[in-house]
One Martini backbone bead per residue (centre of mass of N, CA, C, O) as a GRO file, in nm:
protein
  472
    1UNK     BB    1   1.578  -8.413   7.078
    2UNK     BB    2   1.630  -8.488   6.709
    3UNK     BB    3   1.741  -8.833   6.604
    4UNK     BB    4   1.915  -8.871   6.285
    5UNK     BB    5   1.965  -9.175   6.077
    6UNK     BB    6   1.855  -9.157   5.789
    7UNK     BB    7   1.869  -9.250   5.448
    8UNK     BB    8   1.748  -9.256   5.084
    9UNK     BB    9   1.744  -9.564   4.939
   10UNK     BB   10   1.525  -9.724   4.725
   11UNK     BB   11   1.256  -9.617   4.852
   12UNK     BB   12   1.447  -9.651   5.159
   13UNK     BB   13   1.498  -9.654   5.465
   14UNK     BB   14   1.810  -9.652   5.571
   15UNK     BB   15   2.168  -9.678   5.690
   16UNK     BB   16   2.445  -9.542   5.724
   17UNK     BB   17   2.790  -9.596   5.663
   18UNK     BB   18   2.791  -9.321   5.811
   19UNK     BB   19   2.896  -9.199   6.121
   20UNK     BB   20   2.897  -8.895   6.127
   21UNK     BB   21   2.803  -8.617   6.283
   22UNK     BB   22   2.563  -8.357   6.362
   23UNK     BB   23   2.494  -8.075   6.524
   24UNK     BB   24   2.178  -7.864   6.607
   25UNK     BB   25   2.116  -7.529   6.656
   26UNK     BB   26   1.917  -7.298   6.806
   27UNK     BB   27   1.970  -6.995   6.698
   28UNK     BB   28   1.784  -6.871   6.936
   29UNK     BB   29   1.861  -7.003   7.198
   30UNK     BB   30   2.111  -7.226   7.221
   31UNK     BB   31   1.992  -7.516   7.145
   32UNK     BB   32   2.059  -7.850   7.055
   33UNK     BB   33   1.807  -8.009   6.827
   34UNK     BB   34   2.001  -8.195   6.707
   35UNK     BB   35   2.106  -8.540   6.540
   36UNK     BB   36   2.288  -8.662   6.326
   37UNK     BB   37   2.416  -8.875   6.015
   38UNK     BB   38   2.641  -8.892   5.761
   39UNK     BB   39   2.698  -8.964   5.480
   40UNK     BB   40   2.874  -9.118   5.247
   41UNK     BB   41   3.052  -9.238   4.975
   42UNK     BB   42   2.914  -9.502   4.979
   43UNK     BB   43   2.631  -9.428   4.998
   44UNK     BB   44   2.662  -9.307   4.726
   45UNK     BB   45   2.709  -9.500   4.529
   46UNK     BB   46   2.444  -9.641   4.622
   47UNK     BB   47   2.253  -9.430   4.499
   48UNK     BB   48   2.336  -9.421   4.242
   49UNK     BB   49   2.269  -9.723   4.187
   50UNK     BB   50   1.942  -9.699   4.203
   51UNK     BB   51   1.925  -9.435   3.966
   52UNK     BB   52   2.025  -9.648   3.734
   53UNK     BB   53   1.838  -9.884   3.770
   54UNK     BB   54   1.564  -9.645   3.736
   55UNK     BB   55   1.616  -9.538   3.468
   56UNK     BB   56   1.500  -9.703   3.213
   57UNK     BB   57   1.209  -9.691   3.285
   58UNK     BB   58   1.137  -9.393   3.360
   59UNK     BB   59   1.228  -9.249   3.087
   60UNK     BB   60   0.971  -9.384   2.967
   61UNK     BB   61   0.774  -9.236   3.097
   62UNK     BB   62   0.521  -9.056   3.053
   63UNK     BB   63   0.356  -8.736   3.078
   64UNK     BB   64   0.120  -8.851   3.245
   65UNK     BB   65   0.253  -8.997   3.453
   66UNK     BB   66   0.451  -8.724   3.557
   67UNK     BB   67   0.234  -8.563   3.641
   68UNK     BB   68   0.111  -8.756   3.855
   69UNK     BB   69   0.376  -8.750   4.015
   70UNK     BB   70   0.337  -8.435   4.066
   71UNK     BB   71   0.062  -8.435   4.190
   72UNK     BB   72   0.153  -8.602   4.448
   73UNK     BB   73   0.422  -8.430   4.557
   74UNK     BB   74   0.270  -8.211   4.611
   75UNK     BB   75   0.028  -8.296   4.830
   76UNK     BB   76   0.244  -8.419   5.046
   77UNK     BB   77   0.424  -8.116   5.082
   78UNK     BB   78   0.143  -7.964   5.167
   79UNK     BB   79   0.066  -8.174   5.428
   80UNK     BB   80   0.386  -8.058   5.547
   81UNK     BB   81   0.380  -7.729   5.571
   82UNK     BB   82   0.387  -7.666   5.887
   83UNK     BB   83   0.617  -7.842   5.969
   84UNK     BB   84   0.839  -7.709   5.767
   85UNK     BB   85   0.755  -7.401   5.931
   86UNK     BB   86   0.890  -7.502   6.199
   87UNK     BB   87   1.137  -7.582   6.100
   88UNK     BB   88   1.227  -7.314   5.962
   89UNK     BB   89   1.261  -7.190   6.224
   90UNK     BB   90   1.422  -7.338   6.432
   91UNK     BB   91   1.701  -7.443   6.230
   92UNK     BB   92   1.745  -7.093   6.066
   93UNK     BB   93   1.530  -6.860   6.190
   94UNK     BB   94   1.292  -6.778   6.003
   95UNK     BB   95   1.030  -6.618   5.967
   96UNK     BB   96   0.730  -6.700   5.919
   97UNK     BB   97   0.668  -6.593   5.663
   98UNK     BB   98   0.914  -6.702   5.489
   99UNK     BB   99   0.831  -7.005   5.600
  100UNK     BB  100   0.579  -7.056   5.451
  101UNK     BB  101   0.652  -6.937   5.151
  102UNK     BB  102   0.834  -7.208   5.129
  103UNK     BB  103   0.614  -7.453   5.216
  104UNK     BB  104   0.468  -7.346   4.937
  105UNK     BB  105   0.699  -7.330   4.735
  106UNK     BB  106   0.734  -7.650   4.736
  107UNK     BB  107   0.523  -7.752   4.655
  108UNK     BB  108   0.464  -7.577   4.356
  109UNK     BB  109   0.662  -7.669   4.180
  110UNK     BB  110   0.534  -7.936   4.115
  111UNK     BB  111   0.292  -7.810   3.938
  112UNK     BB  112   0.514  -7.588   3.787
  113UNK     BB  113   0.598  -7.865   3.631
  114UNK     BB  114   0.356  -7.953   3.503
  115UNK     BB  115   0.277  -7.710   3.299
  116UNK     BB  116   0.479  -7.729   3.153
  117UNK     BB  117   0.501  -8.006   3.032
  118UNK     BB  118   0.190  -8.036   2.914
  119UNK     BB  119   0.361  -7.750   2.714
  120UNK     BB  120   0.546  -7.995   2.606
  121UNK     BB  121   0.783  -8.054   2.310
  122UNK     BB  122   0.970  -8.322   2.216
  123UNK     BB  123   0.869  -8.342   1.945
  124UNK     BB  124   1.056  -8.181   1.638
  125UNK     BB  125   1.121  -7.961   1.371
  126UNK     BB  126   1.427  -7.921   1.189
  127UNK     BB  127   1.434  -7.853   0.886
  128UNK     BB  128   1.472  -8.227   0.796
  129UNK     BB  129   1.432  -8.280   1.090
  130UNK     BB  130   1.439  -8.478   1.392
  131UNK     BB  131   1.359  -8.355   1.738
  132UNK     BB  132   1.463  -8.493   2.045
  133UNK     BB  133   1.392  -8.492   2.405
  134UNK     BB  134   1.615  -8.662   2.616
  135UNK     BB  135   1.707  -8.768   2.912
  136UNK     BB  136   2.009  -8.720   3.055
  137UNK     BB  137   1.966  -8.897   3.359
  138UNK     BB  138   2.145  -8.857   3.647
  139UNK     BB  139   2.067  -8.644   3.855
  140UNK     BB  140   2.275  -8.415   4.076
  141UNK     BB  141   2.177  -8.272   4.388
  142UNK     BB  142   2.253  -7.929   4.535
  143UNK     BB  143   2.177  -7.795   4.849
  144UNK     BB  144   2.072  -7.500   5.031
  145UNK     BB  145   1.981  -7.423   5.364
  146UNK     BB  146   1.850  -7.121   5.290
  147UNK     BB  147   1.639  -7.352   5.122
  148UNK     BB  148   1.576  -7.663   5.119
  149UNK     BB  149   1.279  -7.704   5.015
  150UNK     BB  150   1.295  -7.532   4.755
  151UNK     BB  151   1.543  -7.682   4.654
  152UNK     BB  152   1.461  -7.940   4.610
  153UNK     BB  153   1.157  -7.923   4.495
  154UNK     BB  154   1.245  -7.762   4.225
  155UNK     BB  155   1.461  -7.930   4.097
  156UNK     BB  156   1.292  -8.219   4.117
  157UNK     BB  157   1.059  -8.158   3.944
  158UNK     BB  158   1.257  -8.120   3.665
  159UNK     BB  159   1.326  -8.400   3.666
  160UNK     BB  160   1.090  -8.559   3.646
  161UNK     BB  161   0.982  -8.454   3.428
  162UNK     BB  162   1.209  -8.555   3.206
  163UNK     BB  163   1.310  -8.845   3.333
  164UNK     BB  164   1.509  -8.834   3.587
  165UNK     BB  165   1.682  -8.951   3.804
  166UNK     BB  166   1.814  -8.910   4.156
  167UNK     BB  167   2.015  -8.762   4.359
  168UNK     BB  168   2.044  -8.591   4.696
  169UNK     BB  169   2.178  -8.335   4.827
  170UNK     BB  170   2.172  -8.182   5.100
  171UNK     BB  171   2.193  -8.000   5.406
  172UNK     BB  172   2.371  -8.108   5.701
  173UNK     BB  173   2.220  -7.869   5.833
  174UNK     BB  174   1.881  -8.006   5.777
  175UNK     BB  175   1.782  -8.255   5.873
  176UNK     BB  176   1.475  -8.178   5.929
  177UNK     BB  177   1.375  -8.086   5.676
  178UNK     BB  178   1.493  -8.347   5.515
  179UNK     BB  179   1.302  -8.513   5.623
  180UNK     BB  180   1.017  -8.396   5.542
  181UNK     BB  181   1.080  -8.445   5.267
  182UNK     BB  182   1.103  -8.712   5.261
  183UNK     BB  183   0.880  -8.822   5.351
  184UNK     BB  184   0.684  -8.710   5.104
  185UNK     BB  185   0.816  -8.849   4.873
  186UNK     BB  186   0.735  -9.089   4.949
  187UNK     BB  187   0.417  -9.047   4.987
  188UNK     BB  188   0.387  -9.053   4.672
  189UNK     BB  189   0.514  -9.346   4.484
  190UNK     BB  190   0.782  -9.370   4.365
  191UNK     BB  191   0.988  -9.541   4.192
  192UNK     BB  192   1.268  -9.721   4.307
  193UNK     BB  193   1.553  -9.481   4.255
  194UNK     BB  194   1.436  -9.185   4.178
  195UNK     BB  195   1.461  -9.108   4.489
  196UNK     BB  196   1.791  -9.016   4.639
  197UNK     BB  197   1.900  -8.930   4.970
  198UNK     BB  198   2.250  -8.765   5.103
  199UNK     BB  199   2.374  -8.640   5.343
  200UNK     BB  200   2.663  -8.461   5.348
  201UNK     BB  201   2.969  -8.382   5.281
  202UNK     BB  202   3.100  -8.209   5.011
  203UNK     BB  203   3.421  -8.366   5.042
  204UNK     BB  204   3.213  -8.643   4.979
  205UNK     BB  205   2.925  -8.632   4.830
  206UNK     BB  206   2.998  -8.442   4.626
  207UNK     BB  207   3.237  -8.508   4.520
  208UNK     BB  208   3.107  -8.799   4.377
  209UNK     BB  209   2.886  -8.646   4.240
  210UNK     BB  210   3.132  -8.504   4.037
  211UNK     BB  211   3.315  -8.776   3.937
  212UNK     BB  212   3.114  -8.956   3.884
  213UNK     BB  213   3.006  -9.125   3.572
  214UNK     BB  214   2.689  -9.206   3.594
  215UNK     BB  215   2.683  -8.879   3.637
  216UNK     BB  216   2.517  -8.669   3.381
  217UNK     BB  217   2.388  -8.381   3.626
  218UNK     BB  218   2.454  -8.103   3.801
  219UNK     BB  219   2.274  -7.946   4.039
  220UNK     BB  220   2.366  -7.617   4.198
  221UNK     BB  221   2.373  -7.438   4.516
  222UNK     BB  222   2.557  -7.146   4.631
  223UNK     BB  223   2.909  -7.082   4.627
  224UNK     BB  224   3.108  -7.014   4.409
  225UNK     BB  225   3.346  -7.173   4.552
  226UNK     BB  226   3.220  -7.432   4.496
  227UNK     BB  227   3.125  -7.421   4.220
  228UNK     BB  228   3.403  -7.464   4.110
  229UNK     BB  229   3.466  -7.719   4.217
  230UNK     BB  230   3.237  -7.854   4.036
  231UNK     BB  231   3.335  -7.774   3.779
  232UNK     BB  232   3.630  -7.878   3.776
  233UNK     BB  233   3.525  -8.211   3.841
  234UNK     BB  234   3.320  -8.271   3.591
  235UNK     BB  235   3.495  -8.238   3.325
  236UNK     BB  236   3.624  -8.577   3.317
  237UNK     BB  237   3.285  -8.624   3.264
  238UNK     BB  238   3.129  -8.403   3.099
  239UNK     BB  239   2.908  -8.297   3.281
  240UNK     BB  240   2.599  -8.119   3.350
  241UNK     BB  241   2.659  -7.756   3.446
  242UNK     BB  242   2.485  -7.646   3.714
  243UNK     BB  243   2.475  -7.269   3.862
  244UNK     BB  244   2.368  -7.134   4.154
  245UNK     BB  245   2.488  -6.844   4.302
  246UNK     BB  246   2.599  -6.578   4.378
  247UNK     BB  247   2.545  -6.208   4.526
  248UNK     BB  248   2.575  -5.819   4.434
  249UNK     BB  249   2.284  -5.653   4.413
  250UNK     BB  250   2.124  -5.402   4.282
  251UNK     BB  251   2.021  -5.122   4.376
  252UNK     BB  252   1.786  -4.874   4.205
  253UNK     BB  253   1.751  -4.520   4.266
  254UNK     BB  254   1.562  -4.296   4.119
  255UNK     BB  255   1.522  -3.999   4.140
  256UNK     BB  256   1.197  -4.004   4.111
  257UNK     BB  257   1.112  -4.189   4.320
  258UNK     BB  258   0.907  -4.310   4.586
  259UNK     BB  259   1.015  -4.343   4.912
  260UNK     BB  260   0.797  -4.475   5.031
  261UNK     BB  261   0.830  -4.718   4.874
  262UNK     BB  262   1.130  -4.765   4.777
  263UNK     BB  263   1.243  -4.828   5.036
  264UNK     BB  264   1.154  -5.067   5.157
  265UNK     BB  265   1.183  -5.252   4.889
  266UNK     BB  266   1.514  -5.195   4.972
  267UNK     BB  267   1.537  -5.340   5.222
  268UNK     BB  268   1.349  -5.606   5.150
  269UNK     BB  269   1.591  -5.719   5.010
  270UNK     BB  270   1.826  -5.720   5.177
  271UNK     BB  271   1.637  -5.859   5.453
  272UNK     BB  272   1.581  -6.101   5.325
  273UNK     BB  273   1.626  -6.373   5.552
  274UNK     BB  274   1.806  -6.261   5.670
  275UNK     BB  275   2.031  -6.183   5.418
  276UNK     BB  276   2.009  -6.499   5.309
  277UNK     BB  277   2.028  -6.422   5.021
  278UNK     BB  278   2.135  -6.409   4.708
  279UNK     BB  279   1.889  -6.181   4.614
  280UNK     BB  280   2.015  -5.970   4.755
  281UNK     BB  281   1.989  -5.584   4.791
  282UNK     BB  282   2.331  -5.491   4.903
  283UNK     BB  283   2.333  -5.235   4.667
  284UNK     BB  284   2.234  -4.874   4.715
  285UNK     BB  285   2.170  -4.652   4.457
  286UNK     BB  286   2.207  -4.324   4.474
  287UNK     BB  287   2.169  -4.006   4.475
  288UNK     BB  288   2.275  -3.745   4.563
  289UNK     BB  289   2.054  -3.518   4.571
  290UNK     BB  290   1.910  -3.782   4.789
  291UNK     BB  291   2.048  -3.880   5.020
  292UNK     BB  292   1.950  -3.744   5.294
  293UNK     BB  293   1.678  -3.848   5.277
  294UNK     BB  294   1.729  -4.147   5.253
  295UNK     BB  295   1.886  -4.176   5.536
  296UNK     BB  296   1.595  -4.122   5.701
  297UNK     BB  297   1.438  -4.327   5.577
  298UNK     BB  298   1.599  -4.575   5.677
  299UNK     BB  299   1.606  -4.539   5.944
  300UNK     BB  300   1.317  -4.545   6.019
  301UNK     BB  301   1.267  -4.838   5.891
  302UNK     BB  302   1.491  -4.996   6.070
  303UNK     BB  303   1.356  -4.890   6.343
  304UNK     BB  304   1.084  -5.085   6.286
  305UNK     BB  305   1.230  -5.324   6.267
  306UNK     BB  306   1.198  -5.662   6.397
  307UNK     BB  307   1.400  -5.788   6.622
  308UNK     BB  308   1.386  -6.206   6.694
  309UNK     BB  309   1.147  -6.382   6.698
  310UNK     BB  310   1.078  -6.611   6.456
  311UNK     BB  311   0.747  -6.671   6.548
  312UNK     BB  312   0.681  -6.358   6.534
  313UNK     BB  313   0.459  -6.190   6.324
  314UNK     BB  314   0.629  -5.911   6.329
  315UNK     BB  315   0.904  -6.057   6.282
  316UNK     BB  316   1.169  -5.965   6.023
  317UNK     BB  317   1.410  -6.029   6.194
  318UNK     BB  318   1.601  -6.302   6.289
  319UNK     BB  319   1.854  -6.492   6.294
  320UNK     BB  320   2.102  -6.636   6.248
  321UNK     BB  321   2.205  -7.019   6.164
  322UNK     BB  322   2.523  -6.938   6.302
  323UNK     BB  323   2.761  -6.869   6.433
  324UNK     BB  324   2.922  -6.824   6.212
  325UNK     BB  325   2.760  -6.638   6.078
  326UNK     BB  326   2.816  -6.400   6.286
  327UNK     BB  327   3.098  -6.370   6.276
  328UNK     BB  328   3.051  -6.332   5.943
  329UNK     BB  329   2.921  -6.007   6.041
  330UNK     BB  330   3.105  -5.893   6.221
  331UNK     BB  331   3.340  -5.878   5.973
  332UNK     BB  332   3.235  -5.693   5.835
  333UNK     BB  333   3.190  -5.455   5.969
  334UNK     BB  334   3.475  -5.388   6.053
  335UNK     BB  335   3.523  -5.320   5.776
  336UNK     BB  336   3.396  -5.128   5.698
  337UNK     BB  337   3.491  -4.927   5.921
  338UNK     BB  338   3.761  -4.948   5.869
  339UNK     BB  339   3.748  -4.844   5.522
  340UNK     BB  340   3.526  -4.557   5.595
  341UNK     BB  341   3.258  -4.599   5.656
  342UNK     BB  342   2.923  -4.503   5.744
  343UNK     BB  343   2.719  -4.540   6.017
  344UNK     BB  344   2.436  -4.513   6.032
  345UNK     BB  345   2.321  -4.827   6.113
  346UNK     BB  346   2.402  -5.071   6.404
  347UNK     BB  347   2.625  -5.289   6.426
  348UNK     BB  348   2.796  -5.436   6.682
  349UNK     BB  349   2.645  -5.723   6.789
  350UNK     BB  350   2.386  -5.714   6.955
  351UNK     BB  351   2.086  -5.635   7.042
  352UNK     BB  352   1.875  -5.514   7.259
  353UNK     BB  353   1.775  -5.798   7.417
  354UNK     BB  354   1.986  -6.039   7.219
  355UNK     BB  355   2.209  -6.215   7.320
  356UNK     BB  356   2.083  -6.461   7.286
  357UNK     BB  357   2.165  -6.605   7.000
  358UNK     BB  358   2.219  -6.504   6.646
  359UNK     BB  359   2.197  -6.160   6.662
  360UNK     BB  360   2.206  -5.891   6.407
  361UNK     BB  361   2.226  -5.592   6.342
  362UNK     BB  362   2.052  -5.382   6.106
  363UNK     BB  363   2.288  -5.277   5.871
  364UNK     BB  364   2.430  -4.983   5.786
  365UNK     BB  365   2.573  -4.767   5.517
  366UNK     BB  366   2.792  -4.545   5.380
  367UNK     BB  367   3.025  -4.420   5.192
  368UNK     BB  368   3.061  -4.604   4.935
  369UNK     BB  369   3.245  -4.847   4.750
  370UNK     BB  370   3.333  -5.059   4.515
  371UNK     BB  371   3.636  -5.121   4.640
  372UNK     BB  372   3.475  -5.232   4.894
  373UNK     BB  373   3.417  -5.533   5.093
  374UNK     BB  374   3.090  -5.460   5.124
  375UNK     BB  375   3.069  -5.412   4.781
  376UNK     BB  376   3.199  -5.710   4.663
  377UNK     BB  377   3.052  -5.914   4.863
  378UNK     BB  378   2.930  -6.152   4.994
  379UNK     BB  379   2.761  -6.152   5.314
  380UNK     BB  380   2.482  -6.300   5.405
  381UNK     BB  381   2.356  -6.025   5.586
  382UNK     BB  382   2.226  -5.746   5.739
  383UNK     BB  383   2.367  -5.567   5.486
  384UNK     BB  384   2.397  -5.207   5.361
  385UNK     BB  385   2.500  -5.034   5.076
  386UNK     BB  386   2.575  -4.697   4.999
  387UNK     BB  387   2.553  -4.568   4.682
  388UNK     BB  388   2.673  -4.280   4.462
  389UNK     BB  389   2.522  -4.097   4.186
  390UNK     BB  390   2.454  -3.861   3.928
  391UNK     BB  391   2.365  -4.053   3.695
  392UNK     BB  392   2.256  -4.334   3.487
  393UNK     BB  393   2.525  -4.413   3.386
  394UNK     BB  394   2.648  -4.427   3.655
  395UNK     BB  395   2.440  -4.662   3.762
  396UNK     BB  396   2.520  -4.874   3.563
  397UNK     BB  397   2.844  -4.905   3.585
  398UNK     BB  398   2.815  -4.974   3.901
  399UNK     BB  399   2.604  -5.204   3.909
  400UNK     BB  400   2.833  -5.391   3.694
  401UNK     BB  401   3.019  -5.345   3.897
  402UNK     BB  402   3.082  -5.695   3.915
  403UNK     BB  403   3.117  -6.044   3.944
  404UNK     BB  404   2.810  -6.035   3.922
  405UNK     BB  405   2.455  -6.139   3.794
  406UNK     BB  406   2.164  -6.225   3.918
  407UNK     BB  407   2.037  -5.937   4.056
  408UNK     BB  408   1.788  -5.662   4.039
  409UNK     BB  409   1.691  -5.311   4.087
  410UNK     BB  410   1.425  -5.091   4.047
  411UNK     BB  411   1.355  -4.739   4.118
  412UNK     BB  412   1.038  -4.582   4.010
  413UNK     BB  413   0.788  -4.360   3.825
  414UNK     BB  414   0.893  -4.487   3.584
  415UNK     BB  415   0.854  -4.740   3.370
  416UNK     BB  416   1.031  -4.654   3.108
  417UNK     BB  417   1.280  -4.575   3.248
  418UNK     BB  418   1.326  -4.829   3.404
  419UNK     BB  419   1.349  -5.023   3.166
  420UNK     BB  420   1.579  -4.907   3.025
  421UNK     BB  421   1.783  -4.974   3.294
  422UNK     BB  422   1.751  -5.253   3.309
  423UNK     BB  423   1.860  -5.397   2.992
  424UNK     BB  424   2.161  -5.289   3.093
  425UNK     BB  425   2.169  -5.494   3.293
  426UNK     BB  426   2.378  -5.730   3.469
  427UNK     BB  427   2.104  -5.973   3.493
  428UNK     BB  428   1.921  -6.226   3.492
  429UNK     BB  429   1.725  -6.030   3.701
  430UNK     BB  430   1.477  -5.746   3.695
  431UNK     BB  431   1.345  -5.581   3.928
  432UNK     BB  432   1.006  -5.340   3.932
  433UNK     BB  433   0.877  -5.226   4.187
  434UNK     BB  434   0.954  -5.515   4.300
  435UNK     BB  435   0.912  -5.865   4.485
  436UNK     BB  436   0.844  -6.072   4.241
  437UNK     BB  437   0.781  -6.396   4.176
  438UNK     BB  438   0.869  -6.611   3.896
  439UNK     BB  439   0.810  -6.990   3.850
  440UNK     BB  440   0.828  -6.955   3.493
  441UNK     BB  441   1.068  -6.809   3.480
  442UNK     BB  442   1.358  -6.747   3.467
  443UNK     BB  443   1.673  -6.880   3.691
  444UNK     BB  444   1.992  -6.701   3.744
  445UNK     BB  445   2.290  -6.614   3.579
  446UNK     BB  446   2.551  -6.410   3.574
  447UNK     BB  447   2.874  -6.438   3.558
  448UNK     BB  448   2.926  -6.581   3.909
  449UNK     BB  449   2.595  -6.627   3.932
  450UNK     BB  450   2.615  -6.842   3.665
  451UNK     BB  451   2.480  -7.174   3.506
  452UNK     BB  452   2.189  -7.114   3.372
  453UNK     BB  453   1.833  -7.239   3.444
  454UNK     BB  454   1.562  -7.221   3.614
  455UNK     BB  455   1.280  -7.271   3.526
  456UNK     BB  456   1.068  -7.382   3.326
  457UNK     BB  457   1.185  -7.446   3.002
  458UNK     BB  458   1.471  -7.435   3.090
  459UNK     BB  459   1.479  -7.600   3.347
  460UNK     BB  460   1.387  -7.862   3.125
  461UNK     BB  461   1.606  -7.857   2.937
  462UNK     BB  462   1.834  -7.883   3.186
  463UNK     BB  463   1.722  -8.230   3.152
  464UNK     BB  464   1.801  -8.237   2.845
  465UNK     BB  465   1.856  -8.414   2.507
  466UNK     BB  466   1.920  -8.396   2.209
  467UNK     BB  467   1.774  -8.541   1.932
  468UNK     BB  468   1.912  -8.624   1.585
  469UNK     BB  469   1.678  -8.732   1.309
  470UNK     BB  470   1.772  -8.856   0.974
  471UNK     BB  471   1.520  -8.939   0.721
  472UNK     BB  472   1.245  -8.952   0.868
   0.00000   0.00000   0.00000
């Protein structure tokens, strides 16, 4: 077991003012894994005051600077790329591939953040002014567990691009990934106080950070109902506030679509990372005339998928991440049957042959309706509804009928066809034939799943603040 006791402020890892502890759970095994020591609001306030000192000068320093100082922290992150993705499997139970390219893709990310920057222009002529563009302040990062590595390392990128110091609050749930990845952080050389890490409970370290005057801006990513709370909260120091937030993103399967290709590509957005993805495609919105057909391709497909170890280079679906989240599914569950949903494949309990470790069965729906709480929630778990329509046009009334509007999916044999019923979509992204990722494209939410935008030039953006000079 692994005990886990110091936090990173001012270039130092230091010993927390909190006390509190957290243990740690190997959702596979259901053996201890670690044990935490957790941050609190004074710990916040130190962390504050480190990245306030060091804002001055960073703020300062050159694009090339800054450019150098991001590809010493890629470096530094893929050399404990390994470790990473053993924590990230040990941890949260990610299966092995999943676990990869998270590891890899919190590298690239520092990198993916050079070349914007390095194509990024700060000041520009507007009308017959000069228009610079310059750094928000201290950014409060807010991530969560089911991507640790990627969302520190994501956020922390385009922060530094821009010229901001940072607190990074990370998931007190990931204490194993957020060491690893502090370590790699100190290992790059960055001026003391540029980043400071301090993990700890939401209604401590969150709030802190969320009320703090000091702090400029926050990215937080997460659930909804968080999000809220944050965007309430910074409300009366005007902060400017990202929010990564929840989906209930849509597949549509269009008539014309190759069931061969279309399905699979349907499963696997539905149940990437054991379902505990925002980007989840937990809707799949089939052609009436095509349901029966696509029923028996679902069950084919999720009869194949592998549950079980996630350290095993087969298994597609390894445990969910802790008690409450199995809890958490095994009551969607019910609800659907409740509700009156018809059981494909999967159900209540665990796999056979996985009783110990946090497995659940990954679990289809049909005869699901917009109005039941299987296809109106975030279930965050491998739950996949079924809904049939028409025509295009009520197929995209449907995939629209929802709170969110992270992601959505359309699959078709027409490409043409394919984009047009895209551009309708109230969503972010429309991945099209695709579950490929764009780390240079925005990627956001419309309605609540989310405001502002990460990645490429938006990304950089959303932590600078124009000034207009007139007269020069």
């Amino acid at each position: 077991m692994q005990t886990i006791h110091q936090i990173y402020i001012g270039g130092a890892f230091v010993m927390p003012h909190g006390t509190e502890t957290v243990e740690i759970i190997n959702p596979t095994t259901e053996t201890v894994l670690a044990r935490a020591t957790l941050a609190d609001a004074d710990d916040t306030r130190r962390a504050i005051a480190a990245a306030k000192k060091a804002l001055p000068a960073f703020a300062q320093t050159t694009v090339v600077d800054r450019i150098n100082m991001l590809k010493r922290l890629h470096a530094a992150v893929l050399a404990c790329s390994d470790a990473l993705r053993d924590a990230t499997i040990e941890e949260y139970g990610a299966p092995v591939s999943r676990a990869t390219w998270i590891s890899h893709f919190a590298a690239q990310s520092f990198l993916d953040a050079a070349s914007t920057l390095e194509a990024y222009d700060f000041t520009r002529i507007m009308g017959t002014s000069t228009v610079v563009m310059e750094p928000i302040g201290i950014a409060a990062l807010i991530t969560p567990w089911n991507s640790t590595a990627g969302s520190i390392c994501s956020k922390l990128a385009m922060a530094i691009a821009a010229g901001c110091t940072t607190v990074i609050k990370p998931s007190e749930l990931s204490p194993i990934q957020n060491r690893i990845v502090t370590e790699a952080i100190h290992a790059a050389g960055l001026p003391a106080g540029v980043v400071n890490i301090v993990a700890g409970r939401g209604d401590l370290v969150g709030a802190e950070l969320s009320t703090h005057p000091d702090v400029a801006k926050i990215s937080f990513t997460g659930s909804t109902a968080v999000g809220k709370i944050i965007q309430r909260a910074a409300t009366e120091s005007m902060k400017r506030v990202h929010l990564a937030l929840g989906g209930k993103s849509p597949t549509i399967l269009l008539d014309d679509a190759d069931l061969t290709n279309a399905v699979p590509l349907a499963l696997n957005a539905a149940f990437m990372n054991n379902g505990q993805a925002c980007i989840s495609g937990s809707r799949l919105l089939v052609p009436k005339s095509r349901l029966a057909e696509v029923i028996e391709a679902v069950k084919g497909a999720v009869a194949q998928m592998k549950v079980g170890d996630p350290a095993d280079p087969t298994t597609v679906i390894g445990p969910l991440a802790n008690h409450n989240q199995y809890q958490r599914i095994q009551n969607y569950i019910r609800l659907g049957l409740a509700e009156g949903a018809t059981l494909i494949t999967g159900g209540l309990g665990h796999p056979a042959g996985l009783e110990q470790g946090y497995f659940v069965k990954p679990t289809v729906f049909a005869d699901v309706s917009n109005k039941m709480t299987i296809a109106k929630e975030e279930i965050f778990g491998p739950v996949l509804s079924i809904l049939t329509y028409s025509g295009d046009d009520e197929a995209i009334d449907m995939a629209n009928d929802t709170a969110f509007g992270l992601y959505a999916y359309v699959m078709s044999s027409d490409l043409a066809r394919a984009k047009a019923v895209a551009v309708r979509l109230q969503a972010g992204r429309v991945m099209i034939n695709t579950l490929q990722h764009d780390p240079l494209a925005p990627f956001g939410g419309f309605k609540q799943s989310g405001v502002g935008r990460e990645y490429g030039v938006l990304g950089l953006e959303s932590y600078l603040e124009p000034k207009t000079l007139i007269g020069v």
